[in-house]
C-alpha positions in Angstrom: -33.3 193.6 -8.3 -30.9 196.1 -6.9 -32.0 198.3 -4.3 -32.0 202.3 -4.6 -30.0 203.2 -0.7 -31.4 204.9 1.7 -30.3 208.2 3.1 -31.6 210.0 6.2 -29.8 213.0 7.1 -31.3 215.1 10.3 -31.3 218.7 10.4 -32.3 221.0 12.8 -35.4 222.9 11.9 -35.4 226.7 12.3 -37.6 226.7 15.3 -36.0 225.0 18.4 -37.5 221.7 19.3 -38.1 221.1 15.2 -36.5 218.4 13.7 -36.5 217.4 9.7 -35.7 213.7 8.5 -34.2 214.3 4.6 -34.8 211.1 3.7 -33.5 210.2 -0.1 -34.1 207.0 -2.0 -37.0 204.6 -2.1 -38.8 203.9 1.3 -39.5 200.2 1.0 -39.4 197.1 3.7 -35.7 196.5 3.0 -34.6 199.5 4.8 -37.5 199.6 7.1 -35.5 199.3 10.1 -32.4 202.1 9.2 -35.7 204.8 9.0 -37.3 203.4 12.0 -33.7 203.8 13.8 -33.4 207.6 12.5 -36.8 208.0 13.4 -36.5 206.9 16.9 -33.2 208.5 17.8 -34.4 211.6 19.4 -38.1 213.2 20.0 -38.7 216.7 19.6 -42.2 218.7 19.6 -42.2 218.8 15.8 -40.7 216.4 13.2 -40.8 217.1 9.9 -40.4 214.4 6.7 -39.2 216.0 3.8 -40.2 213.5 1.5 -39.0 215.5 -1.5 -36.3 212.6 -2.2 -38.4 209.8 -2.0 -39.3 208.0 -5.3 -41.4 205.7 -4.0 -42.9 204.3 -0.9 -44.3 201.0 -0.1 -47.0 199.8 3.1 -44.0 199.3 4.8 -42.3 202.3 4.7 -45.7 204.2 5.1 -46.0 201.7 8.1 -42.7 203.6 9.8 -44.5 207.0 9.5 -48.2 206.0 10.7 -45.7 204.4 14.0 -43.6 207.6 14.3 -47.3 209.7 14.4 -48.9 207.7 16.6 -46.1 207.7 19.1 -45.8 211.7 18.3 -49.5 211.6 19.2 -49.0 210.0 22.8 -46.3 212.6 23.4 -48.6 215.5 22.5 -45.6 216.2 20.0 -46.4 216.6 16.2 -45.7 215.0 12.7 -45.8 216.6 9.8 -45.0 215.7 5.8 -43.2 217.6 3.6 -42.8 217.8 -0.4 -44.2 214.7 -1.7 -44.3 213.8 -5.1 -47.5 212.8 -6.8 -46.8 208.7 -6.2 -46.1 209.0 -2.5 -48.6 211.9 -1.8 -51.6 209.1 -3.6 -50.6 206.1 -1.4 -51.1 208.6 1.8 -54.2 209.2 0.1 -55.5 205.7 -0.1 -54.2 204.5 2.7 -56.3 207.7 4.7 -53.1 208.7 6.4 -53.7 212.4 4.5 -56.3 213.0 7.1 -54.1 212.8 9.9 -51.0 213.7 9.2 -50.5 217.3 7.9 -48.8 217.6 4.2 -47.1 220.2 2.6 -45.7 220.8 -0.9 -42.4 222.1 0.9 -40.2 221.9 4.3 -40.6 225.7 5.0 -44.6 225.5 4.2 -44.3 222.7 7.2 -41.7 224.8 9.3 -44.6 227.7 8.9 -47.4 225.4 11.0 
């Protein structure tokens, strides 16, 4: 089965020290490691997932966000979700990861907290 890609694109949020990961396309075990890459390139006080692009996400992927919180966590830095569609947003959900990690319907509802 062929693979959606991936895209990450990093913007600067519009309060310094904010960062938001665009991410595009499916986040699944396959490119587990190019999000985990973005995710640890640089750490700011506040990053911000718009998962607005993302189809679908699988444990794995949600694996790479529950990582990138905790180590937020131990940095006294913060995490927060943006725009996920109804699939994504019931997997955080089940998984309990809803009650940590704050989730918005949109970036600039996150760029607000």
């Amino acid at each position: 089965m062929q693979q959606d890609p991936l895209t990450i694109e990093t913007l600067p949020g519009k309060a310094e020290g904010t960062r938001i990961l665009r991410i595009t396309g499916p986040v699944v075990l396959q490119n587990f490691f190019s999000l985990q890459s973005a995710i640890d390139h640089e750490h700011l006080p506040v990053t911000i997932f718009d998962l607005s692009g993302v189809p679908y996400m699988d444990s794995a992927g949600m694996g790479a966000i529950i990582k990138s919180y905790v180590s937020a966590q131990r940095r006294g830095q913060k995490v927060i979700a943006a725009g996920p569609n109804y699939r994504v947003l019931e997997l955080f959900k089940l998984t309990k990861v809803d009650g940590l990690i704050p989730i918005t319907e949109t970036v600039e509802q996150a760029e607000a907290l």
